[in-house]
C-alpha positions in Angstrom: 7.7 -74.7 16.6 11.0 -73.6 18.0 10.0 -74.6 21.5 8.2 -78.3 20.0 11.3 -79.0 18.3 13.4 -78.8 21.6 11.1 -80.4 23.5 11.2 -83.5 22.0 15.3 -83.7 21.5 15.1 -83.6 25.4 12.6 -86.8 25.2 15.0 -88.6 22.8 18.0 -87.4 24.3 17.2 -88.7 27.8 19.5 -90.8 30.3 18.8 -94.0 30.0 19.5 -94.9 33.8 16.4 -92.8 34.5 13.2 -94.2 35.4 10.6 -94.9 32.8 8.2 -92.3 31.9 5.2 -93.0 29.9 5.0 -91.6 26.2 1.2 -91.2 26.3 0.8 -87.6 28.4 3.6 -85.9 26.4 2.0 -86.3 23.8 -1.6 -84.5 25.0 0.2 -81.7 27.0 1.9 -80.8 23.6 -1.2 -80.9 21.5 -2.6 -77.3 23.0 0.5 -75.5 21.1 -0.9 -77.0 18.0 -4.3 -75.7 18.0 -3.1 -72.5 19.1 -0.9 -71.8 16.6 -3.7 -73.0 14.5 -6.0 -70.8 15.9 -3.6 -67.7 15.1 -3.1 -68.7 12.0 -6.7 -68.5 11.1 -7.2 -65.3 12.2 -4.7 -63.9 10.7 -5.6 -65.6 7.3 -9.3 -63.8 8.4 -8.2 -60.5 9.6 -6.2 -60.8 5.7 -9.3 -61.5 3.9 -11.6 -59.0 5.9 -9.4 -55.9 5.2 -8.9 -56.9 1.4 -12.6 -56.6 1.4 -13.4 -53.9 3.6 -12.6 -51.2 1.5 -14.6 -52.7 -1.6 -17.6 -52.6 0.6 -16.9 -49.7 2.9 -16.6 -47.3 -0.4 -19.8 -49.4 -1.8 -21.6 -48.9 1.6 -21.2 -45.0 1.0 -22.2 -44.4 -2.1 -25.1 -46.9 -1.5 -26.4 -45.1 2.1 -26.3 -41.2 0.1 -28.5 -42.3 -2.9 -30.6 -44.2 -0.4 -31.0 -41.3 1.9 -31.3 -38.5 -0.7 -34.0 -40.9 -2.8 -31.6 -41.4 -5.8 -31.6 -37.6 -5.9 -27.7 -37.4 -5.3 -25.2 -39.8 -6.9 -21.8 -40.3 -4.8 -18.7 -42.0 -6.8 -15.2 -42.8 -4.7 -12.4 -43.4 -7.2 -10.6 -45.0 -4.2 -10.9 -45.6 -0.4 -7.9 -47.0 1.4 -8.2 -47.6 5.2 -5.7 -48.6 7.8 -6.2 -50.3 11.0 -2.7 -50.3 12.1 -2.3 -46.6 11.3 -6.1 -45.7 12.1 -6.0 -43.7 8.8 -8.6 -43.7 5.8 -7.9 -41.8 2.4 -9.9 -41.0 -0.3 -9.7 -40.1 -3.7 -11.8 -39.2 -7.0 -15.0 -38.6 -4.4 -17.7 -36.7 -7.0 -21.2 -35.9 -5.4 -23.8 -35.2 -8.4 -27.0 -34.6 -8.7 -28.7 -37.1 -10.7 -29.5 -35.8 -14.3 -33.0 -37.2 -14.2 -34.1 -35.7 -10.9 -36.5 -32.8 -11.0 -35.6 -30.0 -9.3 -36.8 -30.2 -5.5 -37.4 -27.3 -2.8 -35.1 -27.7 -0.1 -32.6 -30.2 -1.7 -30.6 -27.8 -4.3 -28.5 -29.2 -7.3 -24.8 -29.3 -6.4 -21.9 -30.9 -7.9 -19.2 -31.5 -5.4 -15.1 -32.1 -6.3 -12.8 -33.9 -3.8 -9.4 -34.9 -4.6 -8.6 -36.1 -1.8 -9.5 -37.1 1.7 -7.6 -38.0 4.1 -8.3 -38.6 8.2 -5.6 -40.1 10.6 -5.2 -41.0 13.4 -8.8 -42.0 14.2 -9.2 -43.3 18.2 -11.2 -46.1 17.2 -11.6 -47.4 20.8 -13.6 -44.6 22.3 -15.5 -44.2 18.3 -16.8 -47.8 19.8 -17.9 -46.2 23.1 -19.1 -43.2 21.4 -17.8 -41.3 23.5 -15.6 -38.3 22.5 -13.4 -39.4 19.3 -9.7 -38.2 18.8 -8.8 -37.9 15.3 -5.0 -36.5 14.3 -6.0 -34.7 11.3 -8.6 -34.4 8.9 -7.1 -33.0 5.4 -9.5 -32.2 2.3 -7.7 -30.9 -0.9 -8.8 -30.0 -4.4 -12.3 -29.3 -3.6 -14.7 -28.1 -6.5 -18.5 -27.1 -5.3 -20.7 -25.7 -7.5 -24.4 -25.4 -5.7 -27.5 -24.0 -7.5 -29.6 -22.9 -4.7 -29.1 -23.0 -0.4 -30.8 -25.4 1.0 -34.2 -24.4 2.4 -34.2 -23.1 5.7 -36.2 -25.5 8.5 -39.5 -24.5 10.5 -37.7 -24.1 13.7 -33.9 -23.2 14.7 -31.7 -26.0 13.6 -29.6 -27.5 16.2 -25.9 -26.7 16.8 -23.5 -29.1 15.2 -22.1 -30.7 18.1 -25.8 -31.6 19.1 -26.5 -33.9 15.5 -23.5 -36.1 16.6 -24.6 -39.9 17.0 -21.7 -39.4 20.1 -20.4 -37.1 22.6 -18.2 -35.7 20.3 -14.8 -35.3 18.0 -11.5 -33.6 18.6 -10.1 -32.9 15.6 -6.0 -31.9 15.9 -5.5 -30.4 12.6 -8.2 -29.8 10.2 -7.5 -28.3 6.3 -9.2 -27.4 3.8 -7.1 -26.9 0.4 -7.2 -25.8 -3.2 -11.3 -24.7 -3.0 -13.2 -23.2 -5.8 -16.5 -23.2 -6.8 -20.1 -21.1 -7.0 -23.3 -20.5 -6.0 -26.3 -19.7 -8.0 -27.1 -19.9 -11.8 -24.4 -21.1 -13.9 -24.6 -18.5 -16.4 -24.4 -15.7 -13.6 -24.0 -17.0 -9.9 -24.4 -14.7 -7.2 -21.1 -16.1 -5.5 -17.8 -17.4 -7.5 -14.8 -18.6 -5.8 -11.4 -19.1 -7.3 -9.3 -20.3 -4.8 -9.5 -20.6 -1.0 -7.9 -22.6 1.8 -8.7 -23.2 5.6 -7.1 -25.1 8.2 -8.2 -25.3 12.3 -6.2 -27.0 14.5 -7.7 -28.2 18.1 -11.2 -28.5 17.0 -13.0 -29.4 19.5 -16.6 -30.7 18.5 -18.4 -31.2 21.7 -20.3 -29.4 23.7 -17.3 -28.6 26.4 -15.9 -26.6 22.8 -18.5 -24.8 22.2 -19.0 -23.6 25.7 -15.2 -22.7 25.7 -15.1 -18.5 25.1 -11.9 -18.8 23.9 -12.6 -20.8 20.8 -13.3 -19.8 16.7 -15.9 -22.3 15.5 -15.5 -25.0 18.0 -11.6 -24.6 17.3 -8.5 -22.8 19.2 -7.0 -21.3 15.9 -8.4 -20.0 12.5 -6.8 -19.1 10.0 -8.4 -18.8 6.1 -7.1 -17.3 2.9 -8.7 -16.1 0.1 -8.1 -15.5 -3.3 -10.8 -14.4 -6.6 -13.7 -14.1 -4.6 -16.7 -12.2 -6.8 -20.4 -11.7 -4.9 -23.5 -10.3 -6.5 -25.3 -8.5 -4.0 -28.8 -6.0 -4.8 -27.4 -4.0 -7.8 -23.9 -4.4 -7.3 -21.2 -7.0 -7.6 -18.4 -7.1 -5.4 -14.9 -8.2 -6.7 -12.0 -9.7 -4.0 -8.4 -10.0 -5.2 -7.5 -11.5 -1.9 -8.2 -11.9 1.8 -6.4 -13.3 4.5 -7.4 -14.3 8.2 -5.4 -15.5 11.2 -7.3 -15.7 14.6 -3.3 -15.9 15.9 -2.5 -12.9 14.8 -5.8 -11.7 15.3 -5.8 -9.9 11.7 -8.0 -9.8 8.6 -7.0 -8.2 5.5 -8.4 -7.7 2.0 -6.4 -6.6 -1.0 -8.1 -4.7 -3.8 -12.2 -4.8 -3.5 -14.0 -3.5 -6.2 -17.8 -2.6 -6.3 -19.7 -2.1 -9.3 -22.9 -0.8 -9.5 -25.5 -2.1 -12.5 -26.5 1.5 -12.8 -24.2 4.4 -13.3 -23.1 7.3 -10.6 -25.3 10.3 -11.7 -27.9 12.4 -10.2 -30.9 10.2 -11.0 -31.5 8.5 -7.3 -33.1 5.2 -6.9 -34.9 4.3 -3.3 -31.6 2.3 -2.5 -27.5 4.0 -2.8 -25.7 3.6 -5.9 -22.0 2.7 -4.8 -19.0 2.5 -7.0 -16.1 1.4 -4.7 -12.5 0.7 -5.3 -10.3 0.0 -2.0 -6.8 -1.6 -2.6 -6.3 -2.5 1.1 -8.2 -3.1 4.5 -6.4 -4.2 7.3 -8.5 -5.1 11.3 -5.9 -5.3 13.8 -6.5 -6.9 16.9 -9.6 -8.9 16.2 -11.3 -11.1 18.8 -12.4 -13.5 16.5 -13.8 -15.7 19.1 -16.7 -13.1 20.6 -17.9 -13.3 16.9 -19.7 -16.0 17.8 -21.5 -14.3 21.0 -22.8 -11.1 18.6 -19.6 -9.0 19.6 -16.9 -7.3 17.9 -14.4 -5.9 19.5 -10.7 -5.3 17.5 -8.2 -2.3 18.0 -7.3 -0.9 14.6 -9.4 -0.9 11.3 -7.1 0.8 8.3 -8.4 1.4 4.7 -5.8 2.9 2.4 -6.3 4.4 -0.7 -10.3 4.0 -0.7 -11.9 5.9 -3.5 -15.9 5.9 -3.3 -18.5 7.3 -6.0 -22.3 7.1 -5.1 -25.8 8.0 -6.0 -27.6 8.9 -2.6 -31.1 7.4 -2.0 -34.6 9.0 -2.3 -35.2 7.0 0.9 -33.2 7.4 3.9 -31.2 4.2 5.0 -30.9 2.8 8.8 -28.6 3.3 10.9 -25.6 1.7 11.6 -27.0 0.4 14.6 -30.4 -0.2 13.4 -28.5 -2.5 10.9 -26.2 -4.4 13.1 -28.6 -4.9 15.6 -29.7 -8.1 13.8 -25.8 -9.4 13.8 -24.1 -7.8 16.9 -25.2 -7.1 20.2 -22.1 -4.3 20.2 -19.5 -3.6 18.0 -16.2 -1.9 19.3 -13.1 -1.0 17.4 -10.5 1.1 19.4 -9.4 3.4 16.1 -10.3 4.0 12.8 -7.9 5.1 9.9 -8.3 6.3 6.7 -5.8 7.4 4.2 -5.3 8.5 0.7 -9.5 8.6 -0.2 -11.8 10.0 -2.4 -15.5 10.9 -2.4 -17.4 12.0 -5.1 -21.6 12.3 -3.9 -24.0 12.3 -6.7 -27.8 13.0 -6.0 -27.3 15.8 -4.4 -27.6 19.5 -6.2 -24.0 20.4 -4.5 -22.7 17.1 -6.4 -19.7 17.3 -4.0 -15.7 15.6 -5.3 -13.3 15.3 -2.4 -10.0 14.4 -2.6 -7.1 13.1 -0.6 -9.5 12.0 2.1 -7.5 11.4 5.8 -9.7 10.6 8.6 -9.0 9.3 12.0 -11.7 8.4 14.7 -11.0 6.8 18.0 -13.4 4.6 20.4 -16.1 3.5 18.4 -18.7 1.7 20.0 -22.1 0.4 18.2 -24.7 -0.6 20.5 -27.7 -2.2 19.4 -31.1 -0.5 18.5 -29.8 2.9 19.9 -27.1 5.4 18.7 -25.0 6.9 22.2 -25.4 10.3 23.3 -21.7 10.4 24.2 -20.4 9.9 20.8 -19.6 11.7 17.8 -21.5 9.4 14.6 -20.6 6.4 17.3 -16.8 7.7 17.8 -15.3 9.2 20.7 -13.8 11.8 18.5 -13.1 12.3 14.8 -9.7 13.8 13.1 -10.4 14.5 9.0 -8.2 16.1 6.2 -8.8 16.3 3.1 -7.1 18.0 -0.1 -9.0 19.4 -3.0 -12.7 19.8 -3.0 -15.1 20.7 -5.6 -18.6 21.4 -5.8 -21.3 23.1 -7.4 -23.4 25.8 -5.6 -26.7 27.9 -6.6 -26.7 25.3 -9.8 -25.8 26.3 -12.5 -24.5 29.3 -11.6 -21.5 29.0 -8.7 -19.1 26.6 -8.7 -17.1 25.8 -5.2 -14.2 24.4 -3.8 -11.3 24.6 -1.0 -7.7 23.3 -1.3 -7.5 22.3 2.3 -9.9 20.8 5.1 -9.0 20.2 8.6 -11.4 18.9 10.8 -10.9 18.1 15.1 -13.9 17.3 16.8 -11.7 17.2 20.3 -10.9 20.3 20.6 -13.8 21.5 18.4 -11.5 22.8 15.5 -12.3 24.0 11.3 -9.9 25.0 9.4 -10.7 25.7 5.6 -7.6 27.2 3.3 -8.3 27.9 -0.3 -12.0 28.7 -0.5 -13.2 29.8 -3.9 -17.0 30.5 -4.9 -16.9 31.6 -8.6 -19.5 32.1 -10.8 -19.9 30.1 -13.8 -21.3 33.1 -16.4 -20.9 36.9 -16.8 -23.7 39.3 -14.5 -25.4 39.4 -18.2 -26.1 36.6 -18.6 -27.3 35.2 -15.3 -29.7 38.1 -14.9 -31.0 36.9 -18.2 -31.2 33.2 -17.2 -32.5 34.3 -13.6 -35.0 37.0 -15.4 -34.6 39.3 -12.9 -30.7 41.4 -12.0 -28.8 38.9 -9.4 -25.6 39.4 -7.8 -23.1 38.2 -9.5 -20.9 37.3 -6.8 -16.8 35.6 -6.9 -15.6 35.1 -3.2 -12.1 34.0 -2.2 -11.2 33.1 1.3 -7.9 32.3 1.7 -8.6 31.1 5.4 -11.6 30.4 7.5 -10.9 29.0 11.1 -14.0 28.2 13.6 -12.5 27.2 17.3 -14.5 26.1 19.9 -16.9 24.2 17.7 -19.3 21.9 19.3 -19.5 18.8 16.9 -22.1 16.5 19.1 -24.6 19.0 19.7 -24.7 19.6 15.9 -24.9 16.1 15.6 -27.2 15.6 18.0 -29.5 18.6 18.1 -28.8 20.3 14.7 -27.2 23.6 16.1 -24.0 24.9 15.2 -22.3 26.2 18.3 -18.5 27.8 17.9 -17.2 30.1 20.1 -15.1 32.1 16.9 -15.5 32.2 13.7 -12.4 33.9 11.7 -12.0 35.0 8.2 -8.4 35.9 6.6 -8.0 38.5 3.9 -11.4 37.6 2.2 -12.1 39.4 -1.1 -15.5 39.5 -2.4 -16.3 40.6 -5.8 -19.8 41.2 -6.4 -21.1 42.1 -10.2 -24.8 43.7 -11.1 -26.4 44.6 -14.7 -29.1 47.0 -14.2 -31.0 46.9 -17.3 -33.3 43.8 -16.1 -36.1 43.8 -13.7 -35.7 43.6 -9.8 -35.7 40.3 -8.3 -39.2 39.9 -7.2 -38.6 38.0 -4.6 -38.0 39.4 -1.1 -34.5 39.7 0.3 -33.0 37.3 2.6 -29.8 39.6 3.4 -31.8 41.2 6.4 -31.6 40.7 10.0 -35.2 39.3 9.9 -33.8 36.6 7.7 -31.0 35.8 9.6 -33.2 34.9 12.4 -35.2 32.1 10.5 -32.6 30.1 9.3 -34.2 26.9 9.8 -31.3 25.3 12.2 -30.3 26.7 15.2 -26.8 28.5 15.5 -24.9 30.5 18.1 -21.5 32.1 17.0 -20.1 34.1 20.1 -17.4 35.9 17.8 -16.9 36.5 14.0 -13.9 38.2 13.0 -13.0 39.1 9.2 -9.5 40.3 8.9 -8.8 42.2 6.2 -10.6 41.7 3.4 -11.5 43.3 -0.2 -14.7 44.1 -1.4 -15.4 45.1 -4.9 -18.8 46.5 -6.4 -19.6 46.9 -10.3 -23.0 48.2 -11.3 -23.9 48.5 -15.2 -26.5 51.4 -15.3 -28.8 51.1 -18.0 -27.5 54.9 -19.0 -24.0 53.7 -19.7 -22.2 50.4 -21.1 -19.6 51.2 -18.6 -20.1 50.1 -15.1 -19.3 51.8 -12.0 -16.9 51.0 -9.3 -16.9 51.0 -5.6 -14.3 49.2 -3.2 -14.0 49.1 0.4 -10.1 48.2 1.3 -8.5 46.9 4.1 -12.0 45.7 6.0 -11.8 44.6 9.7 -15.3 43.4 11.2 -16.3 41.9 14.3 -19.6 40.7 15.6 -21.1 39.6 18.9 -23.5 37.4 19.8 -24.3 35.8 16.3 -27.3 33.6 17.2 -31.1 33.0 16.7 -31.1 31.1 19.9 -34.1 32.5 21.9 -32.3 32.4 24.9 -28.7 34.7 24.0 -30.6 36.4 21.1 -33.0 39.3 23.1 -33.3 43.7 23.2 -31.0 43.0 26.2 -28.3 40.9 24.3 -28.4 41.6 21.1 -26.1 41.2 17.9 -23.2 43.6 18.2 -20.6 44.7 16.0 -17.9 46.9 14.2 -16.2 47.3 11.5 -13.7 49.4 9.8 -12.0 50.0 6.4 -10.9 52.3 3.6 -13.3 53.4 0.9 -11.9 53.5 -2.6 -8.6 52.5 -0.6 -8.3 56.6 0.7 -11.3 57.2 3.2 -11.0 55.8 6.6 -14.7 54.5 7.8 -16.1 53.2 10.8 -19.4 52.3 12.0 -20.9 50.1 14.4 -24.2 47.9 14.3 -27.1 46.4 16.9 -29.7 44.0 15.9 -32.1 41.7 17.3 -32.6 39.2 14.9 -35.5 37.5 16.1 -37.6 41.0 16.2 -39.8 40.4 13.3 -39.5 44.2 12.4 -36.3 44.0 11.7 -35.4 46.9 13.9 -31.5 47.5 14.3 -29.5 50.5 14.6 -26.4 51.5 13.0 -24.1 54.6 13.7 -20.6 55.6 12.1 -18.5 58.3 10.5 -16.1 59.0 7.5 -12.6 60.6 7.7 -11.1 63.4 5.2 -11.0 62.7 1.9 -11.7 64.1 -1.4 -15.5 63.6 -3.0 -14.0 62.5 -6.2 -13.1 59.1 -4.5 -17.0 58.7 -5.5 -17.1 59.7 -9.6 -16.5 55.7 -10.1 -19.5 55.0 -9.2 -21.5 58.4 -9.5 -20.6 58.8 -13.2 -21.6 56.1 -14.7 -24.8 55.3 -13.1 -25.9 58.9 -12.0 -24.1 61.1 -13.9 -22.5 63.4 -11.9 -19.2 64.2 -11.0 -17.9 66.2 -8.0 -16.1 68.8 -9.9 -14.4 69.7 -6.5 -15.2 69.6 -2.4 -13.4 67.6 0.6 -14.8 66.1 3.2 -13.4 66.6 6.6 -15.3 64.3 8.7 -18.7 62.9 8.7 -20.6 60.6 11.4 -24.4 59.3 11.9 -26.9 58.1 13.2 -29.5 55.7 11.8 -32.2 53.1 12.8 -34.1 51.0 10.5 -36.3 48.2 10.2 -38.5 46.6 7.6 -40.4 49.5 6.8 -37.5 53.0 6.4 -34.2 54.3 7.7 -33.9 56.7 9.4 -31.6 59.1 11.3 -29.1 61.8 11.5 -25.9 62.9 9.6 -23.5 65.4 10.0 -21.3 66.1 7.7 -18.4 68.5 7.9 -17.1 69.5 4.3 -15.5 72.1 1.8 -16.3 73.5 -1.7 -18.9 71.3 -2.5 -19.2 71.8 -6.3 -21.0 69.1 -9.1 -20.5 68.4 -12.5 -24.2 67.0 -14.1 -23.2 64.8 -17.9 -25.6 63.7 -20.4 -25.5 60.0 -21.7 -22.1 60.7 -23.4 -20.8 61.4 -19.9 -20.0 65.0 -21.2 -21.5 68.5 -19.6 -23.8 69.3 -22.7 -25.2 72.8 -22.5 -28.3 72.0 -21.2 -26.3 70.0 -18.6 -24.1 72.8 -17.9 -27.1 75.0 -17.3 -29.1 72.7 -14.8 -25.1 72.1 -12.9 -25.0 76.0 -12.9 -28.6 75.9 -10.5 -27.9 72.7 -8.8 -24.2 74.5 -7.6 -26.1 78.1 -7.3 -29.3 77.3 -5.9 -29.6 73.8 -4.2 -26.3 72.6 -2.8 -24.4 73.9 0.3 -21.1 75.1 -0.6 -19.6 74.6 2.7 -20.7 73.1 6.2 -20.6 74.9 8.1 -20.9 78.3 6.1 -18.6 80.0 7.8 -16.1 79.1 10.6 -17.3 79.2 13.8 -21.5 78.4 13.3 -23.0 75.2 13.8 -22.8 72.2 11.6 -26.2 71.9 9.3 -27.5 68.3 9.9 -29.1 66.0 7.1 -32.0 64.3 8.2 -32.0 60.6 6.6 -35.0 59.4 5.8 -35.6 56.9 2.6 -38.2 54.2 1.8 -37.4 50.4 2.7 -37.7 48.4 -0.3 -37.9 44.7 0.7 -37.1 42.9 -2.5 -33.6 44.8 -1.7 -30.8 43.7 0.8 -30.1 45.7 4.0 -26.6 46.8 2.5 -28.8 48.8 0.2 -30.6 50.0 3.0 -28.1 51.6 4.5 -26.9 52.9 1.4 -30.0 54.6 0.9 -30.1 56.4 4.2 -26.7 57.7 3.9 -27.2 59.1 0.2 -30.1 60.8 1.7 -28.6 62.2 4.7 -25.5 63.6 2.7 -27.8 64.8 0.3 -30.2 67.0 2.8 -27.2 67.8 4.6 -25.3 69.6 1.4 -29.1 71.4 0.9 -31.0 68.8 -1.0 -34.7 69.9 0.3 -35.6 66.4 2.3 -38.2 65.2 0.1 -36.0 65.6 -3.0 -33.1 64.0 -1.1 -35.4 60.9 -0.1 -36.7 60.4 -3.6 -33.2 60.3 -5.1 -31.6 58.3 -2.3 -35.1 55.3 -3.4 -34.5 55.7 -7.2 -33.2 52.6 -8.7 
């Protein structure tokens, strides 16, 4: 108008001494403007009237094309839809997604009820959405979502394709995607299998296309990830699974959950199902160094897995499970995680008759690698190597009648170290009344060990090939107290403390040194002559053995088990004596030589007078040594025994030297025994031939026993075949 309105003040305006123009073609040229500004005008009323109705029918359009495409069966409702050319934006509100009340329920198209508060995307390159060619959008914002879905959707009949594929275009880049304020749940409403409280997710560089999903670098078609969760509760097969909180950053390349919980449907006891009973309660997990993206090729690789405070209870299987790799093999092609800590656990293992509780659990591993369908031969349970500690641990052994338990563990599998502090086996009734529950006498035994140390322990080969291999094995000031009650039968069954025995063990093991530094041993034996047992202790006990193995190829004649030991009887008579056994010779053929040092026979009227009934009224033994070899069927051998005024006391049941008792003492002294050996200075010692009856259903301890009893007894002028039957009474 502006320019019109000056155009004609020139016209009216103009010189008259000019020459005369003609009105007619100023008029036409001017007429053009008109009908352009005309023109303008019209589309802008147009462009006015088309926006104001766009919305109406875009939010219309979409709720129209779902029931149509779903056949009615879902309803869509849009409180609001807002769009903006200018700003390439479109925002939504009030969307609701239903599933209409009348329509039955359909395989393959669940009932859902879907919540949005708002939807907003900017930025939209509407230019290349025309095209179709790959669409830039600035940001693509959901909040206040709400799903609740009955039932997945049925799975198709072949592979369905990747997302970027089902585009109608080459594809969308996405700068900032978010996903804020989501709850919902999956499954039946009165118990779904999946409840959400709160959850939130944003990408940003999202490329959908097939350049992103070819890009290795990329989470889910995006450069960055990061999720947070919050009141997240799964039910899995007989358990549900409780979430406090969870957080993910592909950045930062961390995951971490806060306070899981697992609760079985059936308690933690020893009645086992086919599947593990787990109760778990773990207030933190942290994954360090996560490589979120290789998720998507099968692998996992991150540097630092940490669980702290984890306290687990289960009920183990009837049937064994898988694997780990058997397991993953569906999900990962490997799986690698630099180191493993654990700190602060607990374990408690029902279904098992030790019914193991550990506490303060530490464990440290380092390199673990998962490969599928095959565990590595390299590895220790898939780690490089394994560090554990643990605090108090108690357990039950020989049910019901031994409970056990350590204060310490300390396990290195690098340098093939154990380390147990604190060892206790104690029995859980009096020798009375286990022989009575047992029906037969049994030892009652209560062990303490205040340190056991194995170096030189070979953990993959027990891993891998069940044998135990160490290269020492060293007990610290054991004590063992062992408890009898003779007025029950003899166990029945035979022994299984025999050299025989020791070689079928049903695992392989190879010990080249076992060491037990001063220990205690302690022996009661109630007699069924007297209530009051008798005594027998061996003091200050040093033992070593050799070669401590059933393997074929170190256990021979040649190489066999080899050993010594040495201690103070009743704490006053020095002993030695030295042992050989094959232990894979079925006879049970060893040999074991020794000898006693001065002391005083009364050291023995603990034990002789309340289960024999003799006391050594006087007589001192200088020294003794033997000889002996035995196997399953005697012992037998040679002792010589070099002692003084040999003199005994026989006593009746009252433990007193009746008179008939005083008269069968005055033949035993006068006619039977040897008062010294040798008689006189100067002549030869008078051997004792040992020579007693192997009773199987007895240990090998008793064995030797035997022979010795019998070979002091022949040697102080027992005639042999008395001094054999005494040395295999009861």
């Amino acid at each position: 108008m502006f320019v019109v309105r000056n155009y004609c003040l020139l016209v009216l305006y103009e010189p008259t001494t000019s020459a005369p123009v003609s009105e007619e073609p100023r008029v036409q040229a001017a007429r053009p403007w008109w009908w352009l500004l005309g023109v303008l005008l019209l589309l802008t009323v147009g462009v006015a009237v088309a926006l104001q109705l766009l919305d109406p029918w875009l939010r219309q359009k979409l709720e129209k094309q779902v029931a149509t495409s779903s056949h009615g069966r879902y309803q869509l409702r849009i409180a609001t839809l807002h769009t903006s050319l200018w700003k390439r934006t479109a925002t939504l509100r009030g969307i609701q997604l239903r599933t209409s009340k009348t329509a039955p329920d359909s395989v393959g198209k669940p009932r859902a009820d879907l919540v949005i508060g708002r939807l907003e995307v900017a930025g939209v390159g509407l230019l290349a959405l025309l095209r179709k060619q790959v669409v830039p959008i600035d940001s693509i914002v959901l909040d206040s979502v709400g799903l609740r879905l009955a039932s997945l959707p049925a799975a198709g009949k072949s592979p369905s394709k990747p997302l970027h594929q089902q585009l109608p275009l080459d594809g969308v880049r996405v700068g900032l995607f978010r996903l804020g304020h989501v709850h919902g749940s999956y499954g039946p409403a009165q118990q779904p299998t999946v409840q959400l409280g709160r959850a939130s997710l944003q990408l940003r560089d999202v490329l959908l296309s097939a350049t992103g999903a070819a890009d290795s670098q990329r989470v889910a078609y995006a450069t960055t990830v990061a999720a947070d969760v919050h009141g997240l509760t799964l039910q899995v097969p007989e358990h549900r699974v409780q979430l406090l909180h969870a957080g993910f950053s592909s950045t930062q390349q961390r995951l971490t959950l806060d306070s899981v919980v697992v609760h079985p449907q059936k308690p933690i006891n020893n009645q086992r199902d086919k599947t593990a009973r787990i109760s778990l309660a773990l207030p933190r997990l942290e994954l360090t160094g996560l490589n979120a993206a290789q998720l998507a090729h099968q692998h996992f690789r991150a540097d630092t897995l940490r669980l702290t405070g984890p306290r687990l209870a289960l009920t183990l299987p009837t049937v064994k499970p898988a694997s780990l790799h058997v397991l993953l093999a569906p999900y990962l092609q490997q799986m690698r995680l630099k180191r493993l800590e654990m700190t602060g656990g607990s374990l408690r293992v029902a279904g098992l008759e030790q019914a193991p509780v550990i506490s303060n659990v530490r464990a440290f591993a380092t390199n673990i690698q998962v490969l599928p369908y095959k565990r590595p031969t390299n590895t220790l349970y898939y780690a490089e190597a394994w560090s554990i500690r643990t605090g108090l641990a108690v357990m039950t052994f020989n049910a019901p009648y031994y409970n056990a338990s350590w204060q310490q563990l300390q396990l290195d599998s690098r340098p093939g170290t154990l380390r147990l502090v604190g060892v206790k086996v104690l029995p859980t009734m009096s020798a009375t009344e286990m022989a009575r529950r047992k029906g037969h006498q049994a030892a009652n035994l209560m062990i303490r060990l205040p340190e056991v140390l194995v170096a030189g322990l070979d953990y993959r080969l027990a891993q891998r090939e069940h044998v135990l291999h160490a290269t020492t094995l060293t007990l610290r000031k054991a004590e063992i107290n062992s408890k009898n009650d003779g007025r029950f039968p003899i166990n029945p069954a035979i022994s299984i403390m025999t050299p025989e025995a020791l070689g079928q063990v049903p695992f392989r093991f190879d010990v080249r040194r076992m060491r037990a530094e001063q220990a205690t041993i302690r022996m009661a034996y109630r007699a069924p002559r007297d209530p009051v047992p008798g005594t027998m202790s061996i003091n200050r006990l040093s033992v070593t053995l050799r070669n401590v193995s059933n393997e074929p190829r170190r256990m021979n004649a040649a190489t066999p088990l080899t050993g010594e030991a040495t201690g103070w009887l009743q704490n006053r008579c020095y002993a030695q004596v030295k042992l050989r056994a094959n232990v894979l010779d079925d006879s049970g053929l060893h040999t074991l030589s020794g000898s006693f040092g001065q002391t005083p026979l009364s050291i023995l009227d603990d034990m002789t007078v309340p289960t024999r009934g003799i006391r050594f009224k006087s007589g001192t033994v200088q020294h003794i040594r033997f000889q002996m070899t035995l196997d399953r069927t005697s012992a037998r051998g040679t002792l010589w025994g070099r002692y003084s005024d040999l003199k005994l006391q026989l006593l009746n049941q009252k433990e007193r030297p009746g008179l008939l008792k005083r008269v069968e003492t005055s033949l035993v002294n006068g006619i039977v025994l040897r008062d010294n050996n040798p008689r006189k200075p100067g002549k030869p010692l008078e051997p004792g031939r040992m020579d007693s009856r192997r009773e199987r259903r007895f240990s090998v301890f008793s064995l030797w026993r035997q022979g010795l009893v019998s070979g002091m007894l022949h040697s102080a002028g027992v005639p042999a075949p008395l001094a054999k039957k005494l040395s295999e009474s009861e």
